[in-house]
N, CA and C atoms of all chains as a GROMACS GRO file, in nm:
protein
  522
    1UNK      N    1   0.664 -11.575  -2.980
    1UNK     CA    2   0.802 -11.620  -3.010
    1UNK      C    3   0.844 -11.717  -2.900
    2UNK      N    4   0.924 -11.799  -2.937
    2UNK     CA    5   0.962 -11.930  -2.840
    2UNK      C    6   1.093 -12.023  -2.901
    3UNK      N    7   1.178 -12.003  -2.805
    3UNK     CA    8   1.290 -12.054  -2.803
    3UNK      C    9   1.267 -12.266  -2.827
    4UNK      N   10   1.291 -12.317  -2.917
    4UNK     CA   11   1.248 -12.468  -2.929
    4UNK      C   12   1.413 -12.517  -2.950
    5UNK      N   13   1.427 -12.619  -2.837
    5UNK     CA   14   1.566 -12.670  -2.858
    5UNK      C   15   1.569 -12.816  -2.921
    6UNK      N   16   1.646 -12.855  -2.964
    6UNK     CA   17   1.674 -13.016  -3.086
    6UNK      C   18   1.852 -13.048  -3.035
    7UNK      N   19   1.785 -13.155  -2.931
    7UNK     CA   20   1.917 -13.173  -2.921
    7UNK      C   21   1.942 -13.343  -2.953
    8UNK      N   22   2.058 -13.335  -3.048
    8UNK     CA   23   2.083 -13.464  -3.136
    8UNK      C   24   2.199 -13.545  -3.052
    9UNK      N   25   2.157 -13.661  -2.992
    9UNK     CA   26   2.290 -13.719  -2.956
    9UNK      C   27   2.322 -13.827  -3.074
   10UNK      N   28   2.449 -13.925  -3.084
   10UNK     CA   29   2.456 -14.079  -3.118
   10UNK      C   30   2.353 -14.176  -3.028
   11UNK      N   31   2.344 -14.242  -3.101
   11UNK     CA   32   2.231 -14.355  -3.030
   11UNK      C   33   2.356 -14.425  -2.950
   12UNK      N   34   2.328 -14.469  -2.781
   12UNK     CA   35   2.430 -14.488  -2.696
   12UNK      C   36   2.482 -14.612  -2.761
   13UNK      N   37   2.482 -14.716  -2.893
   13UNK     CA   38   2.568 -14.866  -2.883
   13UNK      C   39   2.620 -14.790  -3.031
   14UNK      N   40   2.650 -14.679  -3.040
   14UNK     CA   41   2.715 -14.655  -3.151
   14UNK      C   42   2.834 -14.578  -3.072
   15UNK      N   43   2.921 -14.628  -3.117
   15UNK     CA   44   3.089 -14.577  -3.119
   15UNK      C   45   3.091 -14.374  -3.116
   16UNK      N   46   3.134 -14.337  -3.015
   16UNK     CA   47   3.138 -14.181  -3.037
   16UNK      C   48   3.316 -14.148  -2.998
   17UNK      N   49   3.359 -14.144  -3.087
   17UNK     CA   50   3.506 -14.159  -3.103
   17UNK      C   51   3.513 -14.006  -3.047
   18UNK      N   52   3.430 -13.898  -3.070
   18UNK     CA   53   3.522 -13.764  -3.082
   18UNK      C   54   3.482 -13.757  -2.914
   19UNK      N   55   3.387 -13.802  -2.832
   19UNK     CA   56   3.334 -13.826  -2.679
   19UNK      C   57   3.451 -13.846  -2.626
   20UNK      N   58   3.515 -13.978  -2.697
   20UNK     CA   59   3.629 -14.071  -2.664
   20UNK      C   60   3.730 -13.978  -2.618
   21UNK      N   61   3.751 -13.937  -2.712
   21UNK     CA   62   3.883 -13.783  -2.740
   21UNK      C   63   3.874 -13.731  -2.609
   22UNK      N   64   3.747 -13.678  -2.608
   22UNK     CA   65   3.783 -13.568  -2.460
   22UNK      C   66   3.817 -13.659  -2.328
   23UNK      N   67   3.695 -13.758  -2.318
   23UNK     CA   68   3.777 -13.831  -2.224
   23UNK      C   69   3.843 -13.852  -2.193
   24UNK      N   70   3.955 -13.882  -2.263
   24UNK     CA   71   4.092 -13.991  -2.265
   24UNK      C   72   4.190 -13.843  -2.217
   25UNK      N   73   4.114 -13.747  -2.278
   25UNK     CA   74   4.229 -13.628  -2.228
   25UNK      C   75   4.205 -13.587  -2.106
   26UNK      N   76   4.072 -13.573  -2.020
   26UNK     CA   77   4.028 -13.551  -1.896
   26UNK      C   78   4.119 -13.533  -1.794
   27UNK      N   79   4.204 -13.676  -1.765
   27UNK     CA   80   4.334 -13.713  -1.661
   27UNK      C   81   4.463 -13.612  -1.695
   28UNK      N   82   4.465 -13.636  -1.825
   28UNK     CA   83   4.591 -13.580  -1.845
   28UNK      C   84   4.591 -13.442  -1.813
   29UNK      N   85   4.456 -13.328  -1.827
   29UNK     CA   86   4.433 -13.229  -1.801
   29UNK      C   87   4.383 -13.197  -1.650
   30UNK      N   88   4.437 -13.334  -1.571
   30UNK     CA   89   4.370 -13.321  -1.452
   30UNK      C   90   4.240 -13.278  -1.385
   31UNK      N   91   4.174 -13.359  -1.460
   31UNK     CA   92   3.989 -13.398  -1.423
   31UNK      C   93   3.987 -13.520  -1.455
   32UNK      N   94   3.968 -13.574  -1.265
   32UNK     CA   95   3.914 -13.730  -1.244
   32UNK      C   96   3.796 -13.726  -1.230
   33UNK      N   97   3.746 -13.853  -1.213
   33UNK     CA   98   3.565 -13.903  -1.216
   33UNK      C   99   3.522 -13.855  -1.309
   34UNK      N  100   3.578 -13.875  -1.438
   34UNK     CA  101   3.439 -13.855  -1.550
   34UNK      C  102   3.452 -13.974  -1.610
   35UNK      N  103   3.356 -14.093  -1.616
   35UNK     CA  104   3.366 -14.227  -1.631
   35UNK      C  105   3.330 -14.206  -1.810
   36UNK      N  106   3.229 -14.112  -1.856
   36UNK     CA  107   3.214 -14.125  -2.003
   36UNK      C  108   3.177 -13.971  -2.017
   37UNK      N  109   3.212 -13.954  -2.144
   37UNK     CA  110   3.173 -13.809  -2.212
   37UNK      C  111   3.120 -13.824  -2.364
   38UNK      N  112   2.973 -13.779  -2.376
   38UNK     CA  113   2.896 -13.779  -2.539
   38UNK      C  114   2.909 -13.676  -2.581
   39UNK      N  115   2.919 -13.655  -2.722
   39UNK     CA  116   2.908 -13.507  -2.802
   39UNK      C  117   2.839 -13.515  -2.866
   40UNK      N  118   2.728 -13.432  -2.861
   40UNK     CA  119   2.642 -13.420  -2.960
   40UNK      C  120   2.582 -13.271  -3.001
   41UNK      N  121   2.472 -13.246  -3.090
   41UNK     CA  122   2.459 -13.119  -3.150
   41UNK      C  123   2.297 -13.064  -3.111
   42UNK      N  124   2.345 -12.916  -3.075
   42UNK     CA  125   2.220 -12.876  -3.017
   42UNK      C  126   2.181 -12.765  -3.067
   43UNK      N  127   2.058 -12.782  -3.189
   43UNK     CA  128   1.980 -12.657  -3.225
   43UNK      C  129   1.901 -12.572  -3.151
   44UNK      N  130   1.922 -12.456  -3.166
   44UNK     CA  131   1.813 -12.369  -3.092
   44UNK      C  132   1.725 -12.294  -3.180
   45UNK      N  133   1.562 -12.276  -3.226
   45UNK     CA  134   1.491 -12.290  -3.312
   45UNK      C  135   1.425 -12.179  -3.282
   46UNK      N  136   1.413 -12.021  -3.282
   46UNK     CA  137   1.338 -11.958  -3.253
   46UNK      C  138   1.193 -11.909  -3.315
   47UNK      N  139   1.065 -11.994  -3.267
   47UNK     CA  140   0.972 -12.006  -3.367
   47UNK      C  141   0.892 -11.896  -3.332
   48UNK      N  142   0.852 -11.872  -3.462
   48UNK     CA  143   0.741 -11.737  -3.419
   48UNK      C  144   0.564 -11.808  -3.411
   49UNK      N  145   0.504 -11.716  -3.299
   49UNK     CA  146   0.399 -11.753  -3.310
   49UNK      C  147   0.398 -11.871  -3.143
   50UNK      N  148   0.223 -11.922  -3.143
   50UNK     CA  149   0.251 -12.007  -3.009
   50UNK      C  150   0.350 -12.127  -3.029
   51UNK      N  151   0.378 -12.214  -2.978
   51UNK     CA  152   0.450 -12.325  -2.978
   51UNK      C  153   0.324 -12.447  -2.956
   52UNK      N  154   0.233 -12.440  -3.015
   52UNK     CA  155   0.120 -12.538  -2.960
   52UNK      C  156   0.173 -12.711  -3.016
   53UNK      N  157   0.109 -12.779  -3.008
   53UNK     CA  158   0.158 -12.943  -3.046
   53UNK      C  159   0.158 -12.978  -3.172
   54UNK      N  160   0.048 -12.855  -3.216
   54UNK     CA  161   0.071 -12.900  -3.382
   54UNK      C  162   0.259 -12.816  -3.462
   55UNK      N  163   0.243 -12.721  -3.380
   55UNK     CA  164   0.396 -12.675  -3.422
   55UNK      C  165   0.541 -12.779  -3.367
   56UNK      N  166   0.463 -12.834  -3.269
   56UNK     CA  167   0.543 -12.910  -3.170
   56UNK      C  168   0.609 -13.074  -3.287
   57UNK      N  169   0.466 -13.085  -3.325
   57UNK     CA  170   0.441 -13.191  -3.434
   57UNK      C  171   0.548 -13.162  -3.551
   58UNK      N  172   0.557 -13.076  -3.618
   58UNK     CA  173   0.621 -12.996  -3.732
   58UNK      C  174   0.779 -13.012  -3.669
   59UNK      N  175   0.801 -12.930  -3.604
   59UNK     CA  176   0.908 -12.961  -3.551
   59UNK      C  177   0.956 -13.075  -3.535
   60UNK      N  178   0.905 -13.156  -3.471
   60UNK     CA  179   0.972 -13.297  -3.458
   60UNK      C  180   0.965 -13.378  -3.592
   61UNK      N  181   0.900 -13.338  -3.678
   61UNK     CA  182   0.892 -13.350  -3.828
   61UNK      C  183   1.017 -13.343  -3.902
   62UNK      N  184   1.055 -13.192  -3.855
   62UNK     CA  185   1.217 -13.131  -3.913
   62UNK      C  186   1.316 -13.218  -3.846
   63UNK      N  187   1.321 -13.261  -3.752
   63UNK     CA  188   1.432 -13.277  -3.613
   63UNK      C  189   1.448 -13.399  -3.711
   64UNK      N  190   1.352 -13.522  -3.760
   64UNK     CA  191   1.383 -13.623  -3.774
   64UNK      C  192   1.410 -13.631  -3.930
   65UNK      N  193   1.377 -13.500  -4.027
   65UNK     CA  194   1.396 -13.526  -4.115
   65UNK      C  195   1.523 -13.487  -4.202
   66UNK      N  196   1.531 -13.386  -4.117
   66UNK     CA  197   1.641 -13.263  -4.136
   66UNK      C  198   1.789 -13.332  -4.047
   67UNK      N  199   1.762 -13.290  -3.912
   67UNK     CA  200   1.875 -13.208  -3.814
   67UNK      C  201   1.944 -13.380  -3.748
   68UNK      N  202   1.874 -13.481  -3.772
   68UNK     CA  203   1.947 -13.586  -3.686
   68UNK      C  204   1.924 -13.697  -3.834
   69UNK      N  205   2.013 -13.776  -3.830
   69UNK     CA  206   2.044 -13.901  -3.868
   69UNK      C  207   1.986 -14.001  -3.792
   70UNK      N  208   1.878 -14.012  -3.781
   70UNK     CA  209   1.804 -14.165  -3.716
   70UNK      C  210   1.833 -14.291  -3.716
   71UNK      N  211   1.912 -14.296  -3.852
   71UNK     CA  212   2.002 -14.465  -3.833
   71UNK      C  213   2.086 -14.444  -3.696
   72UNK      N  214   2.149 -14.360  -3.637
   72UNK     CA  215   2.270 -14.370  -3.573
   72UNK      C  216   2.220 -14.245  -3.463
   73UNK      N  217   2.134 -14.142  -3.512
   73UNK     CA  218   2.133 -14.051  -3.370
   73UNK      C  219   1.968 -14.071  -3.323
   74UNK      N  220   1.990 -14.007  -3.204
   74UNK     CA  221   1.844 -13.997  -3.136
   74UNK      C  222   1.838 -13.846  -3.123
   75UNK      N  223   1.687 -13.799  -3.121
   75UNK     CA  224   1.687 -13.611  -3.073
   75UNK      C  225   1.556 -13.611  -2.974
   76UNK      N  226   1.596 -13.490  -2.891
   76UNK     CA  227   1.475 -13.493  -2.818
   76UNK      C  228   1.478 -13.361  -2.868
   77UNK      N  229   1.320 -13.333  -2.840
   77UNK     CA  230   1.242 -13.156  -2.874
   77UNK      C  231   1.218 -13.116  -2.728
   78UNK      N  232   1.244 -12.989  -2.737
   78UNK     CA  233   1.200 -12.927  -2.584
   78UNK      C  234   1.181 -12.800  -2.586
   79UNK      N  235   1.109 -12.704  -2.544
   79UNK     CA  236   1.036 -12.576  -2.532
   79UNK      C  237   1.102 -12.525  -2.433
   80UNK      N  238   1.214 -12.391  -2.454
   80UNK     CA  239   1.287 -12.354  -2.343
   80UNK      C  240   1.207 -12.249  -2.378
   81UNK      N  241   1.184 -12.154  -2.359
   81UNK     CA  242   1.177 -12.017  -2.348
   81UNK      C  243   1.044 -11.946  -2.399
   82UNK      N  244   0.953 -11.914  -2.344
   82UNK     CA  245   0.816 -11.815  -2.396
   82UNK      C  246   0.806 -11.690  -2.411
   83UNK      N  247   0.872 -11.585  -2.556
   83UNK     CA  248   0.901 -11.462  -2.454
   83UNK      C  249   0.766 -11.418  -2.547
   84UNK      N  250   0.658 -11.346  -2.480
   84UNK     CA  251   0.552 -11.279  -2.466
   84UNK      C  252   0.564 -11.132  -2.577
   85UNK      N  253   0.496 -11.160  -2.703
   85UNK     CA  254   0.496 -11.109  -2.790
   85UNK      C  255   0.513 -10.939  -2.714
   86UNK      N  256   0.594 -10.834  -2.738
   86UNK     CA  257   0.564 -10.692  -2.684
   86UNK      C  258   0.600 -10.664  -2.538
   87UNK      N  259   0.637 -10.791  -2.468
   87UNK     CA  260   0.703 -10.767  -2.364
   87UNK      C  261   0.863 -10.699  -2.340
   88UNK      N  262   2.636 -14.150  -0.912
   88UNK     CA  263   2.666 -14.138  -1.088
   88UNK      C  264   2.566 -14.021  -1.087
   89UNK      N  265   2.616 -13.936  -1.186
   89UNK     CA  266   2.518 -13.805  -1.211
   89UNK      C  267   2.562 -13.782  -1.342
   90UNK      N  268   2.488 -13.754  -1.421
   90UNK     CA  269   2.510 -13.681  -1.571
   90UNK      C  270   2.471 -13.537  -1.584
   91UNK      N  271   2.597 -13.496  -1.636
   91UNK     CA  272   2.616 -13.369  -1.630
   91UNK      C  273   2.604 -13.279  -1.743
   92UNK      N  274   2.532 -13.208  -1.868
   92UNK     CA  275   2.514 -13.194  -1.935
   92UNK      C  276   2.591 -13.006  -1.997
   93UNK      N  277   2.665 -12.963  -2.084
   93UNK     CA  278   2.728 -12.853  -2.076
   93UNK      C  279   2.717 -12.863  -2.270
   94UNK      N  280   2.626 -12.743  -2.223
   94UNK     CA  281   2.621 -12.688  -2.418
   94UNK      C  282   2.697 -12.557  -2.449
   95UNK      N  283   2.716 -12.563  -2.510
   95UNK     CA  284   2.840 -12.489  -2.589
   95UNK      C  285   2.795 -12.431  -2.723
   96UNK      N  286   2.730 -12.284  -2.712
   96UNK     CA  287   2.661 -12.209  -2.851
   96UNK      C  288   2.788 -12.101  -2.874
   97UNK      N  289   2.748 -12.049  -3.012
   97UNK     CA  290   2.834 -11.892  -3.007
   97UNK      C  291   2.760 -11.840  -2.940
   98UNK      N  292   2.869 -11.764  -2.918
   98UNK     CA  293   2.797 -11.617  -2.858
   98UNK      C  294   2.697 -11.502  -2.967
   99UNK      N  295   2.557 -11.464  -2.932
   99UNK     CA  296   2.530 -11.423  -3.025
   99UNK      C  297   2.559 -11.304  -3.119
  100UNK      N  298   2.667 -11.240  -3.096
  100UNK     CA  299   2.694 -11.158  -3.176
  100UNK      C  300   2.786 -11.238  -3.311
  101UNK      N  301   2.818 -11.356  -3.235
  101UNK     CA  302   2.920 -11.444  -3.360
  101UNK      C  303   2.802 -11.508  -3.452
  102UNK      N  304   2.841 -11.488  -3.602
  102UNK     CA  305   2.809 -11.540  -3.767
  102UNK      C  306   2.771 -11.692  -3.705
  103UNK      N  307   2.674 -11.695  -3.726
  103UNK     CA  308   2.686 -11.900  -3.723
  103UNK      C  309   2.643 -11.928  -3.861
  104UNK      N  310   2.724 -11.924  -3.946
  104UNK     CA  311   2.710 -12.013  -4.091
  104UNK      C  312   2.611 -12.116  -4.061
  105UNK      N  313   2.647 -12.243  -4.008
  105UNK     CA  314   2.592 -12.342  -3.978
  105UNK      C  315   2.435 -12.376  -3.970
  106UNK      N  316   2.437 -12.272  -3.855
  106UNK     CA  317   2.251 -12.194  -3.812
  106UNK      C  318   2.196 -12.125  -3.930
  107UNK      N  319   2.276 -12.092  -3.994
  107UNK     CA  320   2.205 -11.984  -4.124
  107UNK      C  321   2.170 -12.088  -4.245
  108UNK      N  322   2.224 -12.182  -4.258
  108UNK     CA  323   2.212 -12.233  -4.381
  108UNK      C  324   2.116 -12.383  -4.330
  109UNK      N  325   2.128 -12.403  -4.217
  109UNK     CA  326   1.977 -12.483  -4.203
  109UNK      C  327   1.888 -12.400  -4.221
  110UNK      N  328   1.826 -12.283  -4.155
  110UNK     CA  329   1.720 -12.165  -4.173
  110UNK      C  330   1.691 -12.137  -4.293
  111UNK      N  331   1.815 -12.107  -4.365
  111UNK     CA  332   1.757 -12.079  -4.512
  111UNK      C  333   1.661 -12.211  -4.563
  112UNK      N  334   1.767 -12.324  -4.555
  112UNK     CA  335   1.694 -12.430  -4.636
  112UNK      C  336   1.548 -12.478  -4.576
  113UNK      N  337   1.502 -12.443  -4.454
  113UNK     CA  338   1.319 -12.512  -4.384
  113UNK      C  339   1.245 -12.447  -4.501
  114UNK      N  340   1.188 -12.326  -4.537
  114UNK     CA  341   1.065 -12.356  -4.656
  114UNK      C  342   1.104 -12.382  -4.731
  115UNK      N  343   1.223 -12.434  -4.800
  115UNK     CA  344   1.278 -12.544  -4.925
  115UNK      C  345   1.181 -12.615  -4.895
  116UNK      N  346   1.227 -12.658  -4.741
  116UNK     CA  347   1.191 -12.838  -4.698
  116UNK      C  348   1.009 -12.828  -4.669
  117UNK      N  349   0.930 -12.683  -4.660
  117UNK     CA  350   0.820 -12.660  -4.606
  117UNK      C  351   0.818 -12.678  -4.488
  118UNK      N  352   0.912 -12.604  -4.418
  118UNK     CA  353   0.897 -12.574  -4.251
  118UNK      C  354   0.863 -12.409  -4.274
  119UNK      N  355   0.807 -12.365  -4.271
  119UNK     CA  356   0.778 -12.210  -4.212
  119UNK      C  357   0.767 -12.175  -4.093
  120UNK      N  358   0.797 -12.057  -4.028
  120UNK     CA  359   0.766 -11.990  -3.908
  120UNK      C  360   0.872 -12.039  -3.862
  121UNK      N  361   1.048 -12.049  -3.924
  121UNK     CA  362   1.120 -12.051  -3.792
  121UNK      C  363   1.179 -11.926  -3.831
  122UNK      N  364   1.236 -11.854  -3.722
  122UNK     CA  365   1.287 -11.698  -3.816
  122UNK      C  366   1.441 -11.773  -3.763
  123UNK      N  367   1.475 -11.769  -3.648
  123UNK     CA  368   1.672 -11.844  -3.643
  123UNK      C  369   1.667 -11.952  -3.609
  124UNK      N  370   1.841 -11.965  -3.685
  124UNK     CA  371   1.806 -12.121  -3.598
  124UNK      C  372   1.987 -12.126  -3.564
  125UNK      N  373   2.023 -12.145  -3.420
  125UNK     CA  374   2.147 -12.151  -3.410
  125UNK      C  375   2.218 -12.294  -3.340
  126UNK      N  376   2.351 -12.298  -3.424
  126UNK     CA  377   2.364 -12.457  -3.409
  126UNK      C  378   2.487 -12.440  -3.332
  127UNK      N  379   2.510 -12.568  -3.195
  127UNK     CA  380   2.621 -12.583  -3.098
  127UNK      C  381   2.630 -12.688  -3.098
  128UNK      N  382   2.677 -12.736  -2.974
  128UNK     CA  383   2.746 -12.875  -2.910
  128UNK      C  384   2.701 -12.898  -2.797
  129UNK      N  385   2.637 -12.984  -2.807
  129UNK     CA  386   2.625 -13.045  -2.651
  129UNK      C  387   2.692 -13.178  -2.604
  130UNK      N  388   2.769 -13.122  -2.449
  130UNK     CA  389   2.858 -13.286  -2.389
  130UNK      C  390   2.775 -13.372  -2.281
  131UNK      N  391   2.769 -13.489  -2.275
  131UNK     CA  392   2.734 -13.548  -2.183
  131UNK      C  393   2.793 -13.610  -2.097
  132UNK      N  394   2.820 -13.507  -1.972
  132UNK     CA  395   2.924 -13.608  -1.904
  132UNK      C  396   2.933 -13.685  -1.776
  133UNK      N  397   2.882 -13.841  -1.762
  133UNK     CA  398   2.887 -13.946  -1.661
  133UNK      C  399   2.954 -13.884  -1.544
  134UNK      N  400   2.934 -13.864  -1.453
  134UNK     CA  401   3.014 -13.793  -1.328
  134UNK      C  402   3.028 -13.935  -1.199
  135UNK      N  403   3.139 -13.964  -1.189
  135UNK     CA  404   3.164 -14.037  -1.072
  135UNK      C  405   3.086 -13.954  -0.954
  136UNK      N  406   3.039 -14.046  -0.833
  136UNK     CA  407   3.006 -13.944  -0.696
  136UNK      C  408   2.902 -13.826  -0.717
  137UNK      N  409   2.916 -13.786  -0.601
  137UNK     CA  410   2.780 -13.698  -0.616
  137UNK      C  411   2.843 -13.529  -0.655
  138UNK      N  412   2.773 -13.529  -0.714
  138UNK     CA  413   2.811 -13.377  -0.782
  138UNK      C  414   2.695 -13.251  -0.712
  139UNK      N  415   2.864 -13.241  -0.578
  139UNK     CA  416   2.811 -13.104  -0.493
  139UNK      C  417   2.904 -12.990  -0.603
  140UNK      N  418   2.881 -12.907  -0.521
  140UNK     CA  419   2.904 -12.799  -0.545
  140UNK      C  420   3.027 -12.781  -0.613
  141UNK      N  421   3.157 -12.854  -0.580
  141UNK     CA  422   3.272 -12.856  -0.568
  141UNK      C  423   3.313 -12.903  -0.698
  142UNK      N  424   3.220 -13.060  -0.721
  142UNK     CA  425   3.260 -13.113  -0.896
  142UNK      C  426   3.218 -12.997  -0.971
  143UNK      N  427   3.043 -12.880  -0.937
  143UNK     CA  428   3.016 -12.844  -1.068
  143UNK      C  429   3.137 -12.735  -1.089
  144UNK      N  430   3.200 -12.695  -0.957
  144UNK     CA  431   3.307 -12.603  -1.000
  144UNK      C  432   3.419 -12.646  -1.098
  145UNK      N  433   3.447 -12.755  -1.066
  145UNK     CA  434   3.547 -12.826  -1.146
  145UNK      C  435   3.515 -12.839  -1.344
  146UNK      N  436   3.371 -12.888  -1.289
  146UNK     CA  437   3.320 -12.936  -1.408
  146UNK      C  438   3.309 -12.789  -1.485
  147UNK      N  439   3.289 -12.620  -1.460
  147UNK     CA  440   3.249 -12.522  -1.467
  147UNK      C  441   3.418 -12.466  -1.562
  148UNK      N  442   3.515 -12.537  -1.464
  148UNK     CA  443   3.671 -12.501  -1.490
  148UNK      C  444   3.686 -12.596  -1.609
  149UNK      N  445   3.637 -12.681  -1.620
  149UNK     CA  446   3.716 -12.808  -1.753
  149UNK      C  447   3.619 -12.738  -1.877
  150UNK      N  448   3.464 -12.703  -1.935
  150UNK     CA  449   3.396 -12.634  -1.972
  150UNK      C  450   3.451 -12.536  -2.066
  151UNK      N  451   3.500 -12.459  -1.959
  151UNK     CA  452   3.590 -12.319  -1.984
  151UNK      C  453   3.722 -12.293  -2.016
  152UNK      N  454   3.814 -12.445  -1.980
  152UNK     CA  455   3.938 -12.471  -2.046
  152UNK      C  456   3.917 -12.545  -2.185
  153UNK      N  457   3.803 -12.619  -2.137
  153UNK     CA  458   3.887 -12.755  -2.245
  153UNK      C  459   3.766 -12.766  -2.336
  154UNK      N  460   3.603 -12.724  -2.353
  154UNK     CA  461   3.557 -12.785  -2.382
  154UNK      C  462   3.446 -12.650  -2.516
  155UNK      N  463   3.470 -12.529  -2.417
  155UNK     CA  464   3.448 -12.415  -2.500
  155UNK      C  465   3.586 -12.309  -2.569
  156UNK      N  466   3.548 -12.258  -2.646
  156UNK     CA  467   3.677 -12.133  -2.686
  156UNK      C  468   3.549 -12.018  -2.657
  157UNK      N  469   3.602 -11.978  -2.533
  157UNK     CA  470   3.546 -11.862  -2.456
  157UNK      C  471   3.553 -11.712  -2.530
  158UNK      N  472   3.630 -11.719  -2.642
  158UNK     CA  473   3.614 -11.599  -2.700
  158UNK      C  474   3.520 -11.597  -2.801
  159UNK      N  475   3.456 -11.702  -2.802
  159UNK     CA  476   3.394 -11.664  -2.928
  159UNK      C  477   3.234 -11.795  -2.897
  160UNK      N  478   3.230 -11.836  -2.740
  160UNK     CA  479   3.148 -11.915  -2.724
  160UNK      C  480   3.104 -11.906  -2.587
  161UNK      N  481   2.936 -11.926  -2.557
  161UNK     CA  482   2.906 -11.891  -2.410
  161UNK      C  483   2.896 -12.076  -2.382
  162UNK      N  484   2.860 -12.090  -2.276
  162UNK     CA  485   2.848 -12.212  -2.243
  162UNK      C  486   2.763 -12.247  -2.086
  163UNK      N  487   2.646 -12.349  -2.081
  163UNK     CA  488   2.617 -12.333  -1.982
  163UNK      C  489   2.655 -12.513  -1.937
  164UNK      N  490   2.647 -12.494  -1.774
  164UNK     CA  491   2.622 -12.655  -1.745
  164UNK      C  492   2.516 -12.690  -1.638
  165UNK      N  493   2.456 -12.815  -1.694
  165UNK     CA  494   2.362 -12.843  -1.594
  165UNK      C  495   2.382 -12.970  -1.541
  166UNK      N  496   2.306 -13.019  -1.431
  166UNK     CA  497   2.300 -13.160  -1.374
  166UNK      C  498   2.176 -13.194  -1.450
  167UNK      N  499   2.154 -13.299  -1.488
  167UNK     CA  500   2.087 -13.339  -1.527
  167UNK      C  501   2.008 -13.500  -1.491
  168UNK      N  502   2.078 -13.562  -1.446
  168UNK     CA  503   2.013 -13.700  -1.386
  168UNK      C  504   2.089 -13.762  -1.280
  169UNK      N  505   2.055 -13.791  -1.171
  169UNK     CA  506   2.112 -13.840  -1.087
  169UNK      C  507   2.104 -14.000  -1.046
  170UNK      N  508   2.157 -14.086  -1.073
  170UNK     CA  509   2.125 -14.242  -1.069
  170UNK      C  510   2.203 -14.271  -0.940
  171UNK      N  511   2.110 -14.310  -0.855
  171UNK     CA  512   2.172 -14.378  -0.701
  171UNK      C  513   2.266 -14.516  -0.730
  172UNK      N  514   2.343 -14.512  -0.680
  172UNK     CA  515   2.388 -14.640  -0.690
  172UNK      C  516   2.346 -14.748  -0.665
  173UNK      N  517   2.323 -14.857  -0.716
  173UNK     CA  518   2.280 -14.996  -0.659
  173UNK      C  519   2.132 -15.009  -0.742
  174UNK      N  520   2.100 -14.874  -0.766
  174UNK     CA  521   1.937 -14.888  -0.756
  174UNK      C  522   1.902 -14.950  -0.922
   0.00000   0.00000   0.00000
């Protein structure tokens, strides 16, 4: 079993209005120095079995077919967690 | 400049509709072997200056005011890239 994360941002020259939002409120809520803020969406995928490259493959299969919009978002895949079948 | 990265899941005892109804639909799509799949938010946030200890507190306080609903969401934050200035 293995924790596989998909995290989807906007591709950075696309407009992220709801980013915008928090920003713009930052000051008013009194938090300076945050020059930009992105929102984006983060799956957590708990796969059974190893996580080898061909699952790795599959996955990034889903990420691009499924979970992100590729005209407009980007996703990266990443392997957080190994928990050891019976441990 | 440092980017600061803070995801925002339910907590797992909370229903994630969201997570459930991608899961159902993967062997529609012929993904097998995912058993959950749970869906959040992730922020990306540009940090003026160097982010000691003091911003992630800040950044830890804005998170937890403004960016999660703590009753019903865990949230972690990380540093994530640090770009020197000039460079």
């Amino acid at each position: 079993m293995a924790r596989v994360v998909v995290d989807v941002m906007l591709k950075p020259e696309i407009l992220d209005p709801q980013g915008q939002a928090v920003q713009r409120a930052l000051p008013r809520l009194g938090f300076e120095g945050v020059s930009d803020v992105r929102q984006g969406k983060r799956f957590e995928l708990e796969v059974d079995g190893p996580v080898d490259d061909a699952a790795l493959a599959r996955i990034h299969e889903l990420a691009e077919s499924f979970l992100a919009n590729t005209v407009i978002e980007d996703f990266t895949v990443k392997v957080e967690e190994v928990v050891e079948a019976g441990k």
